[in-house]
N, C-alpha and C positions, 0 to 999 in steps of 0.2 A: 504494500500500500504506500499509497506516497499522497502527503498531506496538505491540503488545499488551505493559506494563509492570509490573515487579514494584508491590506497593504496600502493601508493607514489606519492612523492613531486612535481616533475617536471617529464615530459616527451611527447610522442606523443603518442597516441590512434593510435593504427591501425587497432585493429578487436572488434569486440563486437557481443559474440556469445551469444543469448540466447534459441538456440534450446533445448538446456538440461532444462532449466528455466519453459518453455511452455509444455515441456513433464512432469511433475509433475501435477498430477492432483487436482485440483482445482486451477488450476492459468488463469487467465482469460487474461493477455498479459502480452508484459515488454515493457514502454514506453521507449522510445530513443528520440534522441534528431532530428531524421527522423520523428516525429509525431506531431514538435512543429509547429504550424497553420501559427504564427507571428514570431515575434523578440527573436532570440534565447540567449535572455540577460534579467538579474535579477537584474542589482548591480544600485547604482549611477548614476556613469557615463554608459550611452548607449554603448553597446558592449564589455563591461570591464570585466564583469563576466558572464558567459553561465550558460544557466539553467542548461543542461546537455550538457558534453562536447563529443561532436561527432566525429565521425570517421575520421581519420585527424587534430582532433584540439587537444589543449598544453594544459597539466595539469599544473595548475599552484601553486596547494597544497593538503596534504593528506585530504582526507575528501572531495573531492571536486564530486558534484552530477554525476553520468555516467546513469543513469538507473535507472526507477520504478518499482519495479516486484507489479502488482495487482492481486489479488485472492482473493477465498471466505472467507479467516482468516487473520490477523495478522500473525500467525503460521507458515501457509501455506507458505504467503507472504516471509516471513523472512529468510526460510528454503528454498525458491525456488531462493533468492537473489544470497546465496553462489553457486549457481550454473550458473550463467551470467559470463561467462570466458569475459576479458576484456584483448587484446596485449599489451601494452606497449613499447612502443621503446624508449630508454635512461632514463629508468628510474632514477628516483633522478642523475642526472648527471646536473651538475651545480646547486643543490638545494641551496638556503641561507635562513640557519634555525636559523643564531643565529645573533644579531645584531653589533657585532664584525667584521661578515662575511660580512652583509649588508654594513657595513662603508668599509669594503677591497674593495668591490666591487663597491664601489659607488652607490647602488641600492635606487634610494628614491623614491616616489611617487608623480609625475608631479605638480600633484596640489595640496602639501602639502608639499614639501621639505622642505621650511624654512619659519619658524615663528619666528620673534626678535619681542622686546620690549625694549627700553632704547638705550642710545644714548652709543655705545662701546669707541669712543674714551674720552670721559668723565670720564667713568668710569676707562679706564687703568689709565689715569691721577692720578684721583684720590686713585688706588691702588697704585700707584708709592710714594704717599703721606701719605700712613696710615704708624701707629705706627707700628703695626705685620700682615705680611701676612700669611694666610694659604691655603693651598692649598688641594682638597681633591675630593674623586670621591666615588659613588656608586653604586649600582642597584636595581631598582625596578621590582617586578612581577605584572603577571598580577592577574586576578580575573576572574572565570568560575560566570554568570549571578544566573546559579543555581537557575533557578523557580522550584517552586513545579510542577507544570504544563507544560511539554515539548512544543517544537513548535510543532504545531497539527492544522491541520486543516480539514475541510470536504467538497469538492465541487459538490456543486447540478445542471445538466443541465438544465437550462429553454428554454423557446420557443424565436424564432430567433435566434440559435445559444447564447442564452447570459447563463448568470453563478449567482448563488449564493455562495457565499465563507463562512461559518462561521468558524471565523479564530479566534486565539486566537493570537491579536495584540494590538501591542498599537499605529499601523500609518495605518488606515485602508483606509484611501482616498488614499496615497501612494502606497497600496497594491492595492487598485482598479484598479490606473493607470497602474502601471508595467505589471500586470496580463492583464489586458485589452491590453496590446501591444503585452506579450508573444499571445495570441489567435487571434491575427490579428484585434482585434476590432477597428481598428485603426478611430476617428471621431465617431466611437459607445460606447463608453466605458461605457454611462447609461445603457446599457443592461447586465452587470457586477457590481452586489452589493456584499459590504463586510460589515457582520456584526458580532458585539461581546456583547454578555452580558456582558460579565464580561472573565480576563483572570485569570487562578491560577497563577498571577504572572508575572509582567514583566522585570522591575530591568534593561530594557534598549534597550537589545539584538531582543526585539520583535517588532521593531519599525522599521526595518532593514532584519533582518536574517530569519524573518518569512516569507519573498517572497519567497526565492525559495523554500519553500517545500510548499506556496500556488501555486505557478507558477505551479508544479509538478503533486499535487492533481488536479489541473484545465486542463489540457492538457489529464491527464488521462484519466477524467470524460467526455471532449470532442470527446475524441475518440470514447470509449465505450458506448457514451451517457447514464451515469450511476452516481451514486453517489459514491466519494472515498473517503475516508477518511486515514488521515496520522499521524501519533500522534510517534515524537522521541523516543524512548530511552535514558534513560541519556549516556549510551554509545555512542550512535551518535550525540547525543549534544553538547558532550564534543569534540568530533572529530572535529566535520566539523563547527560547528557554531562560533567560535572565543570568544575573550572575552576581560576585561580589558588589554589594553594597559600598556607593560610593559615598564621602559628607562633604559640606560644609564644615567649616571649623574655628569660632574667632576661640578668643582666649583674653586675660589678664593676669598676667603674676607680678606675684611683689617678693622683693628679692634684696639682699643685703647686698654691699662693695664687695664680700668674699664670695659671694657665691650663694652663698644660705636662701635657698628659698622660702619665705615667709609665708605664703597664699598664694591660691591658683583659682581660679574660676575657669571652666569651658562651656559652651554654649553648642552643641553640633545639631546639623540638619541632618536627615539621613536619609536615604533616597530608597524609598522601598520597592516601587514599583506601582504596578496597579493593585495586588490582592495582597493580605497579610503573609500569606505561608510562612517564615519563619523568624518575623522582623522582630517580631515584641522580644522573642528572647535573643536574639543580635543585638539590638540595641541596648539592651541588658551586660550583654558580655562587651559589647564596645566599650560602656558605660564603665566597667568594672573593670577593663583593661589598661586606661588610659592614665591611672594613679600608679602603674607599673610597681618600679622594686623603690619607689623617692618616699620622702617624708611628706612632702608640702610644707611644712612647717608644724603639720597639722591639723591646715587650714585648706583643703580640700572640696568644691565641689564640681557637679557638672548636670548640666542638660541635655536630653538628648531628645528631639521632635521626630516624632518620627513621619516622613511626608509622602503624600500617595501622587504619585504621578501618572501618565498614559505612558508608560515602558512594561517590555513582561517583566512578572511580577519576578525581584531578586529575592535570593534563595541563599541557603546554605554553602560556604564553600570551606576550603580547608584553613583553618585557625578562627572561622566564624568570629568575626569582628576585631579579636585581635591585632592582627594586620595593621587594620584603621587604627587603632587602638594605638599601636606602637609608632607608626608616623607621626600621628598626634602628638605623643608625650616626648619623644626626642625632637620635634620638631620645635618644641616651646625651651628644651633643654639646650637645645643649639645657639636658640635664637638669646639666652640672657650669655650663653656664654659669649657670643659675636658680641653683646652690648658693652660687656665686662672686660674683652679682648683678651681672653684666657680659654684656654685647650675644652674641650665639649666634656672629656673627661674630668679633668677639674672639676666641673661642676657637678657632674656622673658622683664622683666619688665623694663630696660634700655632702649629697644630698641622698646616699645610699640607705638603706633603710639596713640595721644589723638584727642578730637574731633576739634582741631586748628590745626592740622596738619593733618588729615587723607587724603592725597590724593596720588595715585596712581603714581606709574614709568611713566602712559601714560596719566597723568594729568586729572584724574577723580574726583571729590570732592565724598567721602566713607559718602555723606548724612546722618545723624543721627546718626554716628558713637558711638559705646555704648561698643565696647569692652573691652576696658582697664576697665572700668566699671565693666562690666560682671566677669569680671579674678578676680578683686580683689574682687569681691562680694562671687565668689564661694571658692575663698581661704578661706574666712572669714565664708561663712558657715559651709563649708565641716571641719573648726581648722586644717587647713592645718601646721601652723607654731607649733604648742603643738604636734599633730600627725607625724611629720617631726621629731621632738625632740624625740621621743618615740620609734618610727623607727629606731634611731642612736644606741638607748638604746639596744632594739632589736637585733640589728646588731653584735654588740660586743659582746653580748650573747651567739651568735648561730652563728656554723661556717658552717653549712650544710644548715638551710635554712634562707632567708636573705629576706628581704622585703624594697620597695616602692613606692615613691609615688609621683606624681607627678600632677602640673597642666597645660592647655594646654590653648589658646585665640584661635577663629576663627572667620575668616570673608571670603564669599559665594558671588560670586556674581550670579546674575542672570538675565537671559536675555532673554524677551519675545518673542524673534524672534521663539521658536520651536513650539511654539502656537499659536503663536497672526494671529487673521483671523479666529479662530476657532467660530460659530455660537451659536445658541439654536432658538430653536421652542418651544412656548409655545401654548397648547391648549385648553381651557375652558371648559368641557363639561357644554351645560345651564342646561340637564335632571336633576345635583342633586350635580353641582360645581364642581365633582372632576377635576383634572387637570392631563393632560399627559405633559412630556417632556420630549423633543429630546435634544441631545447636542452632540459637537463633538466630547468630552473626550473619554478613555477609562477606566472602573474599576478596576484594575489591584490591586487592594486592599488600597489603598489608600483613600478611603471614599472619592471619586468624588461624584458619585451618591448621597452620603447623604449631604457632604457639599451642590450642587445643589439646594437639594429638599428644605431642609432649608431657602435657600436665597430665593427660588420660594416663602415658605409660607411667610415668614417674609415680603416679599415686597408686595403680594397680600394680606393677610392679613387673610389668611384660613390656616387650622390647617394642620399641618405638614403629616395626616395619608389622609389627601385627595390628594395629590401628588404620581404622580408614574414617577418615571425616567425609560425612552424606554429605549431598547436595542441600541447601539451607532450601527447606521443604515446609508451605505451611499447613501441610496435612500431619505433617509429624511432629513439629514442636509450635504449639498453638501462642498467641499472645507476645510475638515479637516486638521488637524495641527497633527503634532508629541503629543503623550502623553506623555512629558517626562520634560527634566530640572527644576522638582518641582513646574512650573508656572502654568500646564494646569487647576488646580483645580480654581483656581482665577480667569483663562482664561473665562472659562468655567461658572461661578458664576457671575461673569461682564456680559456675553452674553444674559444669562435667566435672568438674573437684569433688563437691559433695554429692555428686551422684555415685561416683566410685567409692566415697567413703562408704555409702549404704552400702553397698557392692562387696566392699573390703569384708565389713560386720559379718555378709552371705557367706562369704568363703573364710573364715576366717576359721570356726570349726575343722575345717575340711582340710583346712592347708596346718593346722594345730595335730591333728590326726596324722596326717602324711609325713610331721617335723617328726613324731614321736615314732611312729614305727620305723623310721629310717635309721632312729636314733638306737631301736633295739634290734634291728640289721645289721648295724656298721662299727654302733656304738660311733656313730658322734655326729654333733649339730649340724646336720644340714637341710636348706632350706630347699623343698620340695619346686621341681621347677610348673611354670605358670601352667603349662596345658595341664600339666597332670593333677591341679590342683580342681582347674575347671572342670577338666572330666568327672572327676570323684562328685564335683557340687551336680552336674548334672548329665545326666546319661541313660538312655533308652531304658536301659533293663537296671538303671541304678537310683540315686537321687535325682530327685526335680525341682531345684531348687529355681528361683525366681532370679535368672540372672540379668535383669534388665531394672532400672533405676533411672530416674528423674531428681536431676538439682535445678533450683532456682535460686538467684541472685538478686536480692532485692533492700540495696540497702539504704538506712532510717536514716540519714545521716542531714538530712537538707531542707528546704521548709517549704518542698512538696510531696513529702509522704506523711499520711494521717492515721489513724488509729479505724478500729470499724465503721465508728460513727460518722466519719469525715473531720475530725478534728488535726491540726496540724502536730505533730510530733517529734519532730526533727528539730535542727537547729535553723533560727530565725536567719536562712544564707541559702543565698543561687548554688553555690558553690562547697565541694566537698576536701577539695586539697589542692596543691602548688606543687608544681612544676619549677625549675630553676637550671638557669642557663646562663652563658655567657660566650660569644665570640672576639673574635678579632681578624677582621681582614685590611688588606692593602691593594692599594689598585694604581697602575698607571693609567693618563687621561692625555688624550690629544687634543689638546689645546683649538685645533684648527678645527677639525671633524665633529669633536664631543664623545667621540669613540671610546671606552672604557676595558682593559683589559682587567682580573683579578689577577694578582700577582699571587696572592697566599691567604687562605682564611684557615684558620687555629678556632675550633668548635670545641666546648666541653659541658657537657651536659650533665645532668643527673635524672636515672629514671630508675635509683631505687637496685635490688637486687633484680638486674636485668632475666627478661624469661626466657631472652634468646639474643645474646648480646649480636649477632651478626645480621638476624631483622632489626632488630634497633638501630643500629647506627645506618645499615641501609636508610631506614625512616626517615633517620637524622640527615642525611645527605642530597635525598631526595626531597625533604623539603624543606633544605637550607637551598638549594637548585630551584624550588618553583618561587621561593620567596626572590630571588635574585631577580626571578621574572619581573614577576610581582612588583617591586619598588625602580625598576631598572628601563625595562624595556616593553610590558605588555601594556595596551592602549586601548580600550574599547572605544569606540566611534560612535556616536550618534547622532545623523543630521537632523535640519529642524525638520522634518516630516519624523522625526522617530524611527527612522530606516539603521539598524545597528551595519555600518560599512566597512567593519571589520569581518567580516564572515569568509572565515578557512584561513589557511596561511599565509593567503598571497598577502593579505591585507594587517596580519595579526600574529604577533614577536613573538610566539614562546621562547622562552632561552634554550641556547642550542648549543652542541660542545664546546663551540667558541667562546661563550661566554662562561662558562664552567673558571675555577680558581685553577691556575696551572698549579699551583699547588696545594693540596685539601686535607687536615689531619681530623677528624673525629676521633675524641675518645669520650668515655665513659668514666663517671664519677667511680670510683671501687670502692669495695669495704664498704655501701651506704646501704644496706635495707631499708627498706623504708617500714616502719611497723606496721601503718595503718592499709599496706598495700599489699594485692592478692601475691602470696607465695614472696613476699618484701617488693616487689617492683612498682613501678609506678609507668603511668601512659607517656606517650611519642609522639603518634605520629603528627599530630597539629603543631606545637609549642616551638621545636627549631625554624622552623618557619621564619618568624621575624627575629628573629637572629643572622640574616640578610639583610640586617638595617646594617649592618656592621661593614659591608659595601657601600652604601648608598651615603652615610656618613664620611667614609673613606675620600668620597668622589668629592664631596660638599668642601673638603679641607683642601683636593687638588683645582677645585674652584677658586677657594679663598686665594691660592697663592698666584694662579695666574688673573686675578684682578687687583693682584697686588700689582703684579709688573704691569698692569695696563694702563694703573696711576689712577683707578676708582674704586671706591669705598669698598671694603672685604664685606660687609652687609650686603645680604640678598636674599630674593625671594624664590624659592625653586618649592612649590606647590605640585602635588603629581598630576601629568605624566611626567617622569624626572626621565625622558627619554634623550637618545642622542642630541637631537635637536635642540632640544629643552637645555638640556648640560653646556651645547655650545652654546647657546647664545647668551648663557648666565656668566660666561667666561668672558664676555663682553671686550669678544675681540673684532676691532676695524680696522677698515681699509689704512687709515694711516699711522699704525702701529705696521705695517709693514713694508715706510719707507727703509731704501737700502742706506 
């Protein structure tokens, strides 16, 4: 199937012809939104986003679903789309495409508008009180998810009217439910299963955005009673499925002659899109982000509006708000040190939050806190202060190209609510011990599946090649969670933990039985091996013991889980622990071009007793690399019709080996278990992320010096996109800076 797109912003549907569509042969229909069985809504909230927006109904951004054209090809399909004439009446007439426009108009989204943290009249107070106030604004872009793997899925008809979806998601219970509503199943919904091997990729977007074009394939498939299959184009990915949340950004802080920051106020817009899906709680973790590992003085707060535009609605992506979050607060951090004329670090390390102080604007103790730690640990490996000196050297040297180098602190928090409740089924076979498991994770590349199997062997106490982790299947493990906020792997590992423990209790008799008679064979301790122990617990003509067990992982820890009643129970916090980081890289810059090579970045994290120190640091690397993207070179586009004109690669930078650090060390904090963390470890895959500021700071400092030699003020404004372009022109180099 290939999916028929609004192509403009706002307006009303009046006609939807696909006679021309149908007369191409090999097209076998074009689904409309006259075919939907159920509930003709995809989004969050019920009725907020249509699957396909019908005859009569308001387009509410480019990209937005009208139509499936299904045929015998891809080809066919694609080629028979551009022929679904679609009316329009007022087109793009009142669109709000740009967040400017959003605040003129007052446009926010109901159940996201405003997000605060910190007590405002305290804080003006206390700017009324600081030695030097600054004031300053900026803006952040967003981020295309950009899997290798499009949203794609394939819907199979079964008997009773129900469905098989094999979807490439990473919220597959969620996609159950929705799809089960769009087809009417309404009280039926077991008769609609969603299953994934494995996704090429999810990065956030697929936990969300991947329903309506499962909703799409399943309505198709309903009709025709056939199997559809639907697989994006990066051209229509880019369009219609939305992506990292872009802001607005002003600020105030009040700051002492050393550095000491006294109070901070921020005020951010945040550009949600058309429909809610996952802004209330982005705007939350922005919000929560942007006090990073500093003190404030104390005097801490922030606003976050959150604004509804005519774009598809943004979603989920990897570090979910953070990101913004860390531009934001280094960008305020940079900006007192330029005022101060002292190193970014300097004021980094003034204003460093230690393990007697680490606690939050919203009164959260930052547990194990190990930051400042980390910073000055990676300074000290990376010879940041000899390497800084050499850099200077450098600098006065060369007027064309200028290099460096900079180091970065982070702290992540994280919160088990996008997981927590997620299952595992454990299965024994007695025939020869191997073992099946189910769980509610998705694969998305992240070494779920293997971390898993690991913990399955290490707690049963059989070798890792007798484990097989099932397809994440929602006929087999009911009541799935989100794959996403870095927790599900831990989630996940806790679940099939305590299923094996039940498991252990079954065979435990049996392997006590086996220890003992061996013992009065050989006379002496030996520990019976794993099949023989299975066989004894269950077998044909022997015991029948129940070798099959279910854990679930559901933990109290945050103040949205309640008691029976619905009462809150947890602690008054989004958030259940911290993560803690710190890089250092160095870059040379061409002066002329804006071109940016990474000469070295030095990463040292901490994730706790690691569950598989060589997926981790992959983690670690992989998205210390997208983050590079991210603040460096990726640029979404969108003209005033709302058309997104980055769509595929010809148009749109992922970083690519060339921008890669030519040289890259990750290591891992040792000796840290973390107490509070499943098996000591703690989550990955999001929090290295913006530990890629640590480039992007780098470039800011080989700015400062070639506008040193250009004879204009080392103050400047670099707002994202901080791309090539961007970079040179901030280097504020002319024509007669190049007399001979």
């Amino acid at each position: 199937g290939y999916l028929v797109l609004s192509t403009c912003a706002t307006g009303k549907v009046t006609k939807i012809d696909t006679s021309a569509a149908l007369a191409i042969d090999g097209v076998k229909d074009v689904v409309t939104a006259a075919d939907i069985p159920g509930n003709n809504s995809c989004g969050f909230v019920p009725g907020e986003e249509t699957l396909f927006v019908p005859e009569g109904g308001d387009i509410m951004c480019m990209g937005q679903q009208i139509a499936l054209v299904v045929a015998t090809s891809y080809r066919v399909a694609k080629k028979a789309a551009a022929f679904v004439k679609v009316d329009v009446q007022g087109a793009n007439s009142g669109a709000i495409l740009t967040i400017d426009d959003a605040i003129k108009a007052d446009s926010k989204l109901g159940g996201a508008a405003l997000t605060s943290i910190g007590n405002k009249e305290e804080v003006k107070a206390a700017l009324a009180r600081s030695d030097q106030v600054l004031e300053g604004s900026t803006y952040i872009i967003g981020q295309h998810g950009f899997p290798m793997e499009k949203q794609s899925v394939c819907a199979i008809p079964e008997e009773r009217s129900g469905m098989t979806l094999y979807s490439s998601t990473q919220a597959p219970d969620f996609c159950r439910a929705v799809v089960a509503g769009i087809l009417g199943l309404h009280g039926k919904g077991s008769l609609l299963a969603v299953k994934c091997t494995r996704a090429g990729g999810g990065f956030g977007p697929k936990n969300s955005r991947n329903v309506p074009v499962a909703g799409a394939a399943a309505v198709a498939a309903h009709k025709l009673d056939q199997s559809v299959k639907i697989a994006l184009e990066a051209t229509q990915e880019h369009l219609t499925i939305g992506h990292r949340h872009s802001f607005k950004v002003q600020y105030k802080v009040g700051y002492k002659s050393d550095g000491s920051i006294q109070a901070c106020k921020v005020e951010a817009w945040g550009n949600g899109g058309c429909t809610h899906d996952f802004s209330g709680f982005l705007f939350l973790e922005y919000a929560e982000a942007v006090p990073s590992v500093y003190g404030w003085g104390g005097n801490f707060c922030i606003d976050v509006h959150g604004m509804k535009l005519n774009l598809p609605t943004n979603t989920a992506v990897r570090s979910f708000g953070n990101p913004q979050g860390m531009f934001t607060t280094e960008t305020i951090i940079e900006d007192v040190a330029t005022a101060l004329g002292k190193p970014a670090e300097e004021i980094r390390e003034r204003n460093l939050l230690t393990k007697s102080t680490a606690i939050t604007p919203w009164k959260q103790n930052m547990d194990f806190f190990n930051a400042d730690m980390l910073y000055q640990k990676v300074k000290a490996d990376a010879r940041f202060a000899a390497r800084a000196a050499e850099i200077e050297a450098f600098n006065r040297e060369n007027r064309w190209r200028k290099r460096g180098i900079s180091a970065v602190p982070l702290c992540y928090g994280h919160c088990y609510v996008y997981a927590a409740g997620t299952g595992a089924l454990i299965n024994i076979h007695g025939s020869d011990g191997s073992v099946t498991v189910h769980h509610g994770g998705c694969e998305i590349g992240q070494g779920i599946h293997t971390k898993v199997a690991q913990v399955v062997a290490l707690t049963l106490g059989c070798d890792l090649e007798a484990v097989k982790v099932a397809e994440t299947n929602t006929d087999v493990v009911p009541n799935m969670r989100f794959t996403g906020g870095s927790i599900t792997s831990e989630v996940c590992c806790e679940a099939a933990r305590r299923a094996c423990l039940d498991l252990n209790q079954t065979l435990e008799p049996h392997r006590k039985f086996l220890r003992e008679k061996k013992k009065k064979e050989i006379a002496e301790d030996t520990e019976p091996a794993w099949a023989e122990v299975v066989a004894a617990a269950n077998s044909v003509l022997g015991h029948q013991e129940k070798l099959s067990a279910t854990g679930i992982f559901a933990p109290t820890n945050n103040k949205y889980t309640t008691d029976v009643e619905g009462n809150p129970n947890g602690k008054p916090f989004h958030g259940d622990y911290f993560t803690f980081g710190a890089a250092c890289s160095e870059i040379e810059l061409d002066v002329l071009t804006g071109e940016t090579q990474v000469l070295r970045s030095d990463i040292l994290f901490d994730v706790g007793q690691s569950l598989n120190p060589g997926i981790d640091i992959a983690q670690i690397e992989g998205a210390f690399a997208w983050g590079i993207g991210y603040y460096m070179y990726e640029e979404p586009l969108v003209d005033l019709k709302g058309v997104d004109r980055t769509q595929g690669v010809w148009e749109y930078k992922p970083p690519l080996a060339s921008e890669m650090p030519r040289e890259l060390s990750v290591e891992l904090l040792r000796d840290n278990p973390f107490p509070k963390g499943i098996l000591g470890s703690k989550a990955v895959g999001e929090p290295p992320f913006m530990l890629a500021y640590s480039v992007l700071g780098a470039v800011k400092k080989a700015i400062s010096s070639a506008r040193k030699d250009a004879g204009v003020t080392p103050a400047f404004e670099l707002p994202q996109p901080c791309t090539v372009d961007a970079v040179q022109r901030a280097c504020a180099v002319s024509a007669s800076q190049m007399a001979c």
